[in-house]
C-alpha positions as CSV (number, residue, x, y, z in Angstrom):
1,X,0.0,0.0,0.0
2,X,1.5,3.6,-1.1
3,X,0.5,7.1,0.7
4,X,0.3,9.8,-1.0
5,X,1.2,13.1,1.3
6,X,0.1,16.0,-1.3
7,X,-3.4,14.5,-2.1
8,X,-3.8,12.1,1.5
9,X,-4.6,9.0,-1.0
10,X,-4.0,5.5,-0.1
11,X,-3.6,3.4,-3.0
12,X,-3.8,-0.5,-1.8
13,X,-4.1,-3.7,-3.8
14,X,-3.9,-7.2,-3.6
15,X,-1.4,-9.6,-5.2
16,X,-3.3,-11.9,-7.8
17,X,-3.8,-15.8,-7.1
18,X,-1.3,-16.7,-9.8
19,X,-0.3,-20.6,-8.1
20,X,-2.9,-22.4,-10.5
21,X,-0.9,-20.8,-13.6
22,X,2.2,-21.1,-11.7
23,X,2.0,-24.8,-11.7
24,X,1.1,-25.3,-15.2
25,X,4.0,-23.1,-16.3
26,X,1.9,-20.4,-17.5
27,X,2.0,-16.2,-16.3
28,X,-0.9,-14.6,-14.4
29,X,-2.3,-11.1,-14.9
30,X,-5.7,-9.7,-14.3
31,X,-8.6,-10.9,-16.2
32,X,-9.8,-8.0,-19.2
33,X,-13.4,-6.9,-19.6
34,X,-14.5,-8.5,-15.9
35,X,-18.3,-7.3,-15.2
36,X,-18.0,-8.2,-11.6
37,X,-16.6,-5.6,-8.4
38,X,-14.1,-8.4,-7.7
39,X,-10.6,-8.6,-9.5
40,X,-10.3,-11.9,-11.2
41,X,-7.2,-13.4,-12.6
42,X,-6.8,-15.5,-16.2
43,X,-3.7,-17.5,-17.4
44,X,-1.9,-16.8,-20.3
45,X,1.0,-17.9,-22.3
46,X,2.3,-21.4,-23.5
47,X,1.6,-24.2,-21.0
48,X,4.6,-26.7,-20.0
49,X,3.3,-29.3,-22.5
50,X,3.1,-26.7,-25.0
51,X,6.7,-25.4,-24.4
52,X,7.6,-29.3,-24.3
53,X,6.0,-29.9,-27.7
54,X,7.5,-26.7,-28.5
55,X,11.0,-27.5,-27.8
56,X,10.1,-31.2,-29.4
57,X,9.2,-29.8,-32.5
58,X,12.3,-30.0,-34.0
59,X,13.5,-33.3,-33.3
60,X,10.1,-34.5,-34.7
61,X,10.7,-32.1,-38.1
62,X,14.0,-33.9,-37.6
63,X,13.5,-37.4,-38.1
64,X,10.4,-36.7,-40.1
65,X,12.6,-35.2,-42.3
66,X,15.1,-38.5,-42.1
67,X,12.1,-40.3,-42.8
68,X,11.6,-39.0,-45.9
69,X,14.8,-38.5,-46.8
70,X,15.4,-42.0,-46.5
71,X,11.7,-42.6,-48.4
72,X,12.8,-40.4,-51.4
73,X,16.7,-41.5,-51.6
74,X,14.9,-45.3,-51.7
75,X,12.5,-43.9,-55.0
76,X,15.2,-42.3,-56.3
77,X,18.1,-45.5,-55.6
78,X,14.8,-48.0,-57.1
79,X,14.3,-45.1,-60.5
80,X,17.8,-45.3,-61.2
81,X,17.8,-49.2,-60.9
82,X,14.8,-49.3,-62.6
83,X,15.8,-46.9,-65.2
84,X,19.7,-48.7,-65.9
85,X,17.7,-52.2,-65.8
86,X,15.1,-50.7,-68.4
87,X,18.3,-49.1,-70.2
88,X,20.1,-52.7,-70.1
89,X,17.3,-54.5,-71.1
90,X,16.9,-51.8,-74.2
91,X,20.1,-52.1,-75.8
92,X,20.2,-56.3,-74.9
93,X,17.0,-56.0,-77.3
94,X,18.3,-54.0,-79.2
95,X,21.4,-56.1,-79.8
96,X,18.9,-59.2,-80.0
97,X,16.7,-56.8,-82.9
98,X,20.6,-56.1,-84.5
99,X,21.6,-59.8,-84.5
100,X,18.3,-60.9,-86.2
101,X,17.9,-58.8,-88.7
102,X,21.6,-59.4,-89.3
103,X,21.0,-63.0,-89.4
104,X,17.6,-62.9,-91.4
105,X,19.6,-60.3,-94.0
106,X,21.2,-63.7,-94.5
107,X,18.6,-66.0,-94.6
108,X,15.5,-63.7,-95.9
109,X,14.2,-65.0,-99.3
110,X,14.8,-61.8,-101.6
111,X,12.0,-61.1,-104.2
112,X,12.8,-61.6,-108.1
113,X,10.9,-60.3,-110.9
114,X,9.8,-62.7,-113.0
115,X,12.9,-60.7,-115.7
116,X,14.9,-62.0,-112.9
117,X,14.2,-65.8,-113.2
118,X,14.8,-65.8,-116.8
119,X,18.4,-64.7,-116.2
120,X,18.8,-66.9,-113.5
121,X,17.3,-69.8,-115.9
122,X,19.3,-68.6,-118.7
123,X,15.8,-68.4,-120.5
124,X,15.1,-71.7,-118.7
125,X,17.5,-73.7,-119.9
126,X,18.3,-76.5,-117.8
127,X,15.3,-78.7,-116.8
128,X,15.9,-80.5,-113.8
129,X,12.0,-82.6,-113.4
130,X,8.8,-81.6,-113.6
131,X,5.9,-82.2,-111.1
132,X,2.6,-81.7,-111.1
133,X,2.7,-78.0,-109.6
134,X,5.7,-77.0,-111.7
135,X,8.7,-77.5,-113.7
136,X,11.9,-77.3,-111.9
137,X,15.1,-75.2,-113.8
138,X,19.0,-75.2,-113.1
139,X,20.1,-71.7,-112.0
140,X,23.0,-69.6,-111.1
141,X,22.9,-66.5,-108.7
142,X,24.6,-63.3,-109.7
143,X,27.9,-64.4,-107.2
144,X,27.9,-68.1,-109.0
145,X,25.7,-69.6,-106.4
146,X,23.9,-72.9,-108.1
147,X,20.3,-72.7,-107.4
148,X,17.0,-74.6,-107.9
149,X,13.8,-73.0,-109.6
150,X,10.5,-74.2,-109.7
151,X,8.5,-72.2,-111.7
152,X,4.9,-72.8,-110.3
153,X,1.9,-74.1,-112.6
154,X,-0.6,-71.1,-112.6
155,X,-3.1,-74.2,-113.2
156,X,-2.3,-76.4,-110.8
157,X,-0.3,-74.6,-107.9
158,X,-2.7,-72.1,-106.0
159,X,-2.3,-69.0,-104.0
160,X,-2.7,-70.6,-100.9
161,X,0.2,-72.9,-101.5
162,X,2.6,-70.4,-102.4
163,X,1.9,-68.5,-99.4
164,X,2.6,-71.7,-97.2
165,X,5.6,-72.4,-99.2
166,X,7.2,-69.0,-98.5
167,X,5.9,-68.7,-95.4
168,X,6.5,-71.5,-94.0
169,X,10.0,-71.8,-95.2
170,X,10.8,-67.8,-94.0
171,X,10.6,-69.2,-90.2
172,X,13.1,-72.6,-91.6
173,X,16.4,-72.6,-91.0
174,X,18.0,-77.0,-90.3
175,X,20.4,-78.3,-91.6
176,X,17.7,-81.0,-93.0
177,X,15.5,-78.3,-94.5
178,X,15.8,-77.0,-98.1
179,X,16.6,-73.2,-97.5
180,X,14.7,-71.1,-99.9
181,X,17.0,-68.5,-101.0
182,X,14.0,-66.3,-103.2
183,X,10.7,-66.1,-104.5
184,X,8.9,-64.7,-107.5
185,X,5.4,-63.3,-107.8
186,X,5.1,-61.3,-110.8
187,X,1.3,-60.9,-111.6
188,X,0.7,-64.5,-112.4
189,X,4.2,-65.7,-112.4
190,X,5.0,-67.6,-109.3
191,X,8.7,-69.1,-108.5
192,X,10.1,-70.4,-106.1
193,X,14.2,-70.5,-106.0
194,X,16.0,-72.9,-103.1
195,X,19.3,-73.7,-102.8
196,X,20.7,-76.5,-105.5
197,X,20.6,-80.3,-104.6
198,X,23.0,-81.9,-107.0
199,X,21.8,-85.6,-106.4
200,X,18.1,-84.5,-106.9
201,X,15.7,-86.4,-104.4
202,X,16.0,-89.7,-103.0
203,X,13.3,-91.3,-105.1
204,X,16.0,-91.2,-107.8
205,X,17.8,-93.8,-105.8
206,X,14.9,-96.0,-104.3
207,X,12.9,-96.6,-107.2
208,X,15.5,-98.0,-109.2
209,X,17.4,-101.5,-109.9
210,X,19.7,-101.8,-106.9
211,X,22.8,-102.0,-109.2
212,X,26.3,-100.8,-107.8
213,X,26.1,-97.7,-109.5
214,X,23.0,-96.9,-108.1
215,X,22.3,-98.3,-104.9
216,X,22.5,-96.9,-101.5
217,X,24.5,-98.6,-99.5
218,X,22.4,-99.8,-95.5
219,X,24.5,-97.3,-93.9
220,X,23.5,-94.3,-96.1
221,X,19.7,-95.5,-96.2
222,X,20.0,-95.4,-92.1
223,X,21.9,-91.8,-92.5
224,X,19.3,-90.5,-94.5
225,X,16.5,-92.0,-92.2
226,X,17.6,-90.1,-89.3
227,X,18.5,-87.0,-91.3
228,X,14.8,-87.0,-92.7
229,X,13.6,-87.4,-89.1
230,X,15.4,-85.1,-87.4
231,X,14.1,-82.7,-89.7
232,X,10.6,-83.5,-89.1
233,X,11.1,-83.4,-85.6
234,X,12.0,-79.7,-86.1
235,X,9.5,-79.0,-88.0
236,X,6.8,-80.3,-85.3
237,X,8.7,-79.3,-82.2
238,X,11.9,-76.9,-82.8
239,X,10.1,-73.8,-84.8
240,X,7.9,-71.2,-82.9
241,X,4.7,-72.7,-84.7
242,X,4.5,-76.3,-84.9
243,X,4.9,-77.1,-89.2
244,X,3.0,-79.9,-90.3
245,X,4.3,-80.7,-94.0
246,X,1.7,-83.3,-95.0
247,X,3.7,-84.4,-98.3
248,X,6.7,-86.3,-97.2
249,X,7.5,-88.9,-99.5
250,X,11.0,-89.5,-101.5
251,X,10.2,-87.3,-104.3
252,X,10.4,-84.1,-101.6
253,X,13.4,-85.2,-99.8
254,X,16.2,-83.9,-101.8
255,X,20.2,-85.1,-101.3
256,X,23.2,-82.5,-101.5
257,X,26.3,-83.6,-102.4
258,X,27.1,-85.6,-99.5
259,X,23.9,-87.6,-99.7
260,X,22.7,-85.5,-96.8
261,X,18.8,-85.2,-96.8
262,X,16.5,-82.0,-96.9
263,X,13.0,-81.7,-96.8
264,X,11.4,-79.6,-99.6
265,X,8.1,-78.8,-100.9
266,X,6.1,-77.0,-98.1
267,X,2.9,-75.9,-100.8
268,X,0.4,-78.3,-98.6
269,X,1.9,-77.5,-95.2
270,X,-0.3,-76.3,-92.5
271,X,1.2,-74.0,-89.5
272,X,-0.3,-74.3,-85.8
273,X,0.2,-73.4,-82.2
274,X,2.4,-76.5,-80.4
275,X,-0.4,-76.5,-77.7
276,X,-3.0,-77.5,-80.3
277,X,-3.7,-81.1,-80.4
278,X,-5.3,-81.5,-83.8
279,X,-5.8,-79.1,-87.1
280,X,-8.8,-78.3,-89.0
281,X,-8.9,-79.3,-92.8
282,X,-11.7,-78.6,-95.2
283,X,-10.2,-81.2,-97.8
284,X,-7.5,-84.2,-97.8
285,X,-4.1,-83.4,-99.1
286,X,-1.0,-84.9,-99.2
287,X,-0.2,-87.8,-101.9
288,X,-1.9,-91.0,-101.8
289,X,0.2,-93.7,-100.5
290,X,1.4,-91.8,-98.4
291,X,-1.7,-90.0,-96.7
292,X,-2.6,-91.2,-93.6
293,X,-5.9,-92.8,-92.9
294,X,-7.2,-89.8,-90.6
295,X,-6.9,-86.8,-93.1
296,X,-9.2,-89.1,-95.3
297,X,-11.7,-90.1,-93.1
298,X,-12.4,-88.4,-89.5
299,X,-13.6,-92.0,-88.4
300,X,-10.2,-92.7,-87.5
301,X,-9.0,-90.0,-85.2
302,X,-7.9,-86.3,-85.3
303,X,-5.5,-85.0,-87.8
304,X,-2.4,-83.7,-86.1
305,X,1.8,-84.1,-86.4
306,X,0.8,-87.9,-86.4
307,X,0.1,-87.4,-90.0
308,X,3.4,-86.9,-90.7
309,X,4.8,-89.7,-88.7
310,X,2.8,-92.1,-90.9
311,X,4.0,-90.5,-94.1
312,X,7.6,-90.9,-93.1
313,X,6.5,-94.7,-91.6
314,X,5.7,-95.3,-95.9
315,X,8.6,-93.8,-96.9
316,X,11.1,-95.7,-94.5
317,X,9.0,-99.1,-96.2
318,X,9.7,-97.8,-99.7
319,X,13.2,-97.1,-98.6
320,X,14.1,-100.9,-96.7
321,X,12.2,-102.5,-100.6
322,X,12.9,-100.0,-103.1
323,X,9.7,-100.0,-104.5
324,X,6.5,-98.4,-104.0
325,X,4.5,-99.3,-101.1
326,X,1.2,-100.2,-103.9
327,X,2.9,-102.0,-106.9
328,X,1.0,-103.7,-109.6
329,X,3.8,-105.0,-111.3
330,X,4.3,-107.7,-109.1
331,X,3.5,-111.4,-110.0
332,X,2.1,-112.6,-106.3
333,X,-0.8,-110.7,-105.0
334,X,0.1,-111.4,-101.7
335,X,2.9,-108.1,-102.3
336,X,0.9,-105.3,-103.9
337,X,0.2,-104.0,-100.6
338,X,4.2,-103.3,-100.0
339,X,3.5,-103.0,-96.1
340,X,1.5,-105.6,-95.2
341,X,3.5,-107.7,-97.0
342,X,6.2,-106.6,-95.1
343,X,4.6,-107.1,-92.0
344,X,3.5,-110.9,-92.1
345,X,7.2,-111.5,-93.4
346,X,8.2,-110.0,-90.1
347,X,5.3,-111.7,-88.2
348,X,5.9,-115.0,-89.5
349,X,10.0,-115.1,-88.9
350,X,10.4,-115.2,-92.8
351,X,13.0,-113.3,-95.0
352,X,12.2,-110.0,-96.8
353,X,13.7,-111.0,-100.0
354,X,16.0,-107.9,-100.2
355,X,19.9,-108.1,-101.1
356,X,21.4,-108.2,-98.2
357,X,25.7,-108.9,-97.8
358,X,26.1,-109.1,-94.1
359,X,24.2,-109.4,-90.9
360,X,25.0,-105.5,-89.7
361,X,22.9,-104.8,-93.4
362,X,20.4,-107.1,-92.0
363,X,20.1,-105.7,-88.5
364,X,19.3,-102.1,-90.0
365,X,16.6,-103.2,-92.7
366,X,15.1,-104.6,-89.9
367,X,15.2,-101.7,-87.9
368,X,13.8,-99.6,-90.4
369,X,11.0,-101.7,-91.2
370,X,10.0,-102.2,-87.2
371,X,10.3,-98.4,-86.9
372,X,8.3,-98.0,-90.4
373,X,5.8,-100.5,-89.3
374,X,5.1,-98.6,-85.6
375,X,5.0,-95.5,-88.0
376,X,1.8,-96.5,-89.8
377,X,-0.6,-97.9,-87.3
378,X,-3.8,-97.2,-88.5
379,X,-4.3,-95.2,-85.7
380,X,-2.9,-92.0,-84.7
381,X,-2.8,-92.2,-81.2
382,X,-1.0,-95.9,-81.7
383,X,2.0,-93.9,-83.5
384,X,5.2,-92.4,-81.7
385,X,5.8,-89.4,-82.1
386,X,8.7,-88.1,-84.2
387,X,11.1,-87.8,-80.6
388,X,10.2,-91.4,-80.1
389,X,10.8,-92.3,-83.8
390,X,14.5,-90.7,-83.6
391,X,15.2,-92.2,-80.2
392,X,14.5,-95.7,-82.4
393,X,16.5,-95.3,-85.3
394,X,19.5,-94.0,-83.2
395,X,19.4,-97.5,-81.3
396,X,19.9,-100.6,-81.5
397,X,17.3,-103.2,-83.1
398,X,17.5,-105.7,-80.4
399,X,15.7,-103.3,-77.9
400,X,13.0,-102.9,-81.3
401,X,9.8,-105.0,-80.5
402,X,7.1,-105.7,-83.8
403,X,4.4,-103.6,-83.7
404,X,0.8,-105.0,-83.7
405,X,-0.5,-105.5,-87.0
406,X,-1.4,-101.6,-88.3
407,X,-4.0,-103.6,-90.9
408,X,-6.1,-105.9,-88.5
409,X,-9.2,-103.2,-88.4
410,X,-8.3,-101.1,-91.7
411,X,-11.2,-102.7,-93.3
412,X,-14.1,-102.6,-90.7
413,X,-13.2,-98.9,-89.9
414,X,-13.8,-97.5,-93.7
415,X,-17.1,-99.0,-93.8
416,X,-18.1,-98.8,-89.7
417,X,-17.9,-95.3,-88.4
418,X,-18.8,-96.8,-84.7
419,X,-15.9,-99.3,-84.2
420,X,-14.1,-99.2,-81.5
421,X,-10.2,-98.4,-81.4
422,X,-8.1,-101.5,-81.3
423,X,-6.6,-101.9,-77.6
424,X,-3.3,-100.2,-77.8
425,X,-0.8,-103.4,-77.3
426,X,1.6,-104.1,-74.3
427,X,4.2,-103.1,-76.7
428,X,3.4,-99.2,-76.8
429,X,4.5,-99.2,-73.6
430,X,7.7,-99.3,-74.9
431,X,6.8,-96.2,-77.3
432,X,5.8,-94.4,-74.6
433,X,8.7,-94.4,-72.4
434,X,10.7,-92.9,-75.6
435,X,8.3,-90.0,-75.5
């Protein structure tokens, strides 16, 4: 309390209750705008927790901050893996892109004009055969390079199987495949020019007295077997799209100078996925003799690769008789039919009647016929497939068991739709390990 001696005032007051903001850290002063006599008092000012939180803050803007720095440095460590993987994986595909092309420079058929093929031909000079979808002419390539060309029959050969030719021989490239080097489409002139096969097609050398000069000798026929199956087996299982060829017979297996075997003529082939089991067809093709019995007739199971493996099955029989598997010319009836023939020989113990010098010739006629003979059951589920066939002709006969008789239903199924499928024999069991 103060006195004031010039004016006798007494001025008094009374210390606010400040403990309640005392303990919570907070200053006191007197409360603004009070409507009552009495003198209140109000807190003001950051409480402890406040001041705590306060003092806090930057440890939290801290570590949030490590937080995210560590978030971000981790986005930016993943964009640049993700960015030198991406960067990696483009010039590896790029390198892939550069190594194809380079390779399919080499391999890509070029395009002639038709002006073209008659230089080639020299004006069609040379006839090397003719076939039923074209004559075939002796050519050389600008850089001396022999060549084969087939100059298509406008008649005969149609759209449809030049595209499969050249399209199915674009995606070709085994050592037991013709390459096709070019094509020709000029308007209505269609050619077709592969690489040159100086000892023509194994039909030549079949179909023909088995003279010295001539014949094959066992070892060769075997070397051409597996040469001719190995390239089959690429065609159902090595390409991107399964290649069915449904024409193999000698006249389409060709023989370069080493007697090495390629298969050619791809006008009937058909391409399809590898996952599908069977293929459509709106007519048969093929060549008969050789087609098998399902792209005739539906009755006796899905067409598929197993088309193929019966083909080749008639074409390893032609091979082991040298002769055609139907022959007219011969005086017993009993051997028209080539194969069946072939097979009651086998059946019954009995000799083939083929030259043969020594027992090793023997062994592999016998081989090829077994592995013909499984080739041409009737049924195509009762065939290996080409794996299998390989995996036979590789070995050794004495592991070879005969097949079941491919011509015990042939009959009944032409002419009865509903017969059932001959039990498959102990003896597949054998097959179906190979597979």
């Amino acid at each position: 309390m103060l006195y004031d001696r010039t004016k006798d005032v007494y001025l008094s007051w009374d210390e606010p209750y400040c403990r309640r903001c005392e303990v919570e850290g907070r200053k006191c002063r007197l409360k603004k705008n009070n409507s009552t006599t009495e003198d209140e008092t109000e807190c003001y000012g950051p409480s402890k927790k406040e001041r705590k939180k306060e003092r806090d803050r930057p440890k939290q803007l801290m570590a949030t901050g490590i937080i995210l720095g560590s978030c971000l440095l981790g986005i930016i460590l993943f964009a640049l893996y993700r960015v030198h993987h991406s960067y990696k994986a483009e010039k590896e595909g790029q390198l892939k892109i550069e190594n194809f092309l380079e390779d399919y420079k080499a391999l890509k058929p070029s395009r002639y004009s038709y002006v073209d093929i008659k230089r080639i031909t020299d004006q069609f000079k040379d006839k090397l055969g003719e076939g039923a979808y074209g004559t075939v002419f002796k050519g050389r390539l600008s850089n001396d390079v022999l060549v084969a060309v087939k100059v298509l029959n406008n008649f005969r050969a149609t759209a449809e199987e030049f595209i499969n030719e050249v399209g199915s021989m674009c995606r070709i490239h085994h050592v037991n495949v013709t390459r096709l080097i070019g094509f020709c489409a000029d308007g209505n002139k269609r050619a077709l020019v592969y690489e040159y096969m100086p000892n023509e097609s194994l039909e030549k050398f079949i179909f023909v007295a088995r003279d010295k000069d001539r014949f094959l000798s066992w070892e060769k026929l075997q070397d051409i077997a597996i040469g001719i199956a190995k390239g089959i087996e690429y065609l159902h299982e090595g390409c991107d799209q399964q290649i069915l060829h449904f024409d193999i017979k000698p006249h389409n297996i060709l023989l370069d100078h080493n007697f090495n075997p390629k298969i050619s003529d791809f006008g009937l082939a058909k391409l399809c996925s590898k996952e599908q089991s069977a293929v459509s067809m709106t007519a048969a093709r093929g060549t008969m003799g050789y087609i098998a019995p399902e792209v005739l007739s539906r009755n006796f199971g899905k067409v598929s690769y197993k088309s193929d493996v019966y083909s080749f099955g008639m074409l390893l029989l032609e091979m082991v008789g040298g002769r055609k598997n139907i022959d007219s010319t011969v005086e017993s009836t009993s051997q028209v039919y080539f194969p069946e023939w072939m097979y009651n020989c086998l059946d019954r113990g009995e000799e083939l009647g083929i030259r043969i010098e020594n027992e090793g010739h023997a062994k592999i006629a016998r081989k090829l016929t077994i592995v013909g003979l499984w080739c041409i059951q009737w049924y195509p589920v009762d065939r290996p497939s080409m794996k299998a066939v390989l995996h036979m002709l590789e070995g050794e006969v004495d592991s070879l068991i005969v097949p079941p008789n491919p011509f015990g239903h042939a009959d009944g199924a032409q002419t009865n739709a509903n017969i059932p499928r001959r039990p498959i024999n102990r003896e597949l069991e054998v097959i179906s390990e190979l597979e």
